[in-house]
C-alpha positions in Angstrom: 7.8 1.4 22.5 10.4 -1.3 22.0 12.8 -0.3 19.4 15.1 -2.2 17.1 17.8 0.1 15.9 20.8 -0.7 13.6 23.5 1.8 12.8 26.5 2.2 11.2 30.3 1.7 12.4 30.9 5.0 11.5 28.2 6.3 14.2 30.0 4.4 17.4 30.9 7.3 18.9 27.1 8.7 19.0 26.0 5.3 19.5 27.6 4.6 22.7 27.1 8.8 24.0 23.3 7.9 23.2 22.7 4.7 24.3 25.6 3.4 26.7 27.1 -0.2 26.8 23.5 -1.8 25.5 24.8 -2.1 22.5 25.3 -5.3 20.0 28.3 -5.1 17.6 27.4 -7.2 15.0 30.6 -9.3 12.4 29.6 -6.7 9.7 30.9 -3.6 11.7 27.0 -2.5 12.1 25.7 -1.7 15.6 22.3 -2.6 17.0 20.6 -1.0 20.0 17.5 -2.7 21.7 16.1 0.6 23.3 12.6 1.6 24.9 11.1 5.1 24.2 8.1 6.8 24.0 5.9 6.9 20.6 5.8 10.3 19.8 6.4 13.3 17.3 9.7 13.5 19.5 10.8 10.0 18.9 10.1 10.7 15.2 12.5 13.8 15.4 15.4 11.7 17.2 15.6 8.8 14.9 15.7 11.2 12.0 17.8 12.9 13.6 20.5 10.3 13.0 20.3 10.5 9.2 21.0 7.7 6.8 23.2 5.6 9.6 20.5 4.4 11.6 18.1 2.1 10.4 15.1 1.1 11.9 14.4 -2.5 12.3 11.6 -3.0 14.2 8.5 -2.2 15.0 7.5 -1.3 10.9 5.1 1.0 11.5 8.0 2.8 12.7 10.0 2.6 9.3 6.6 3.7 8.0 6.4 6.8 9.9 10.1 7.8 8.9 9.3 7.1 4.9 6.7 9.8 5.0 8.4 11.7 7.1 11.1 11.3 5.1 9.4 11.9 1.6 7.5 14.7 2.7 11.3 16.6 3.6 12.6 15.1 0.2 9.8 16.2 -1.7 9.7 20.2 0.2 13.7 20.5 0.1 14.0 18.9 -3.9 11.8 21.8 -5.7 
């Protein structure tokens, strides 16, 4: 699965410890990583993993899977 991934300045360090040199700083201090993984609940588990300074750009179905992901957690942890 081709991924487009955008994080945060503030992530660098994790950034470049997770994904080496293939990394794209943008003018706006953001960081975006072309990477390849597989499709999987583990994938799922790894993006999250990175909180609210990645974002997932591409593939949407991707960004789909986090929302619920991400709702369900919101909805368990906020009663």
């Amino acid at each position: 699965m081709e991924l487009d991934l955008l994080f945060d300045k503030e992530m660098e360090n994790v950034v470049e410890e997770c994904f080496g040199e293939d990394i794209i700083r943008q003018d706006n201090g953001k960081i975006m990583v072309k990477a390849c993984l597989p499709e999987n609940n583990w994938l799922y588990g790894y993006l999250l993993s990175f909180g609210s300074g990645m974002e997932v750009v591409n593939p949407p179905h991707i960004r789909n899977i986090l929302a619920v992901i991400a709702k369900k957690i919101y909805k368990t942890y906020s009663s």
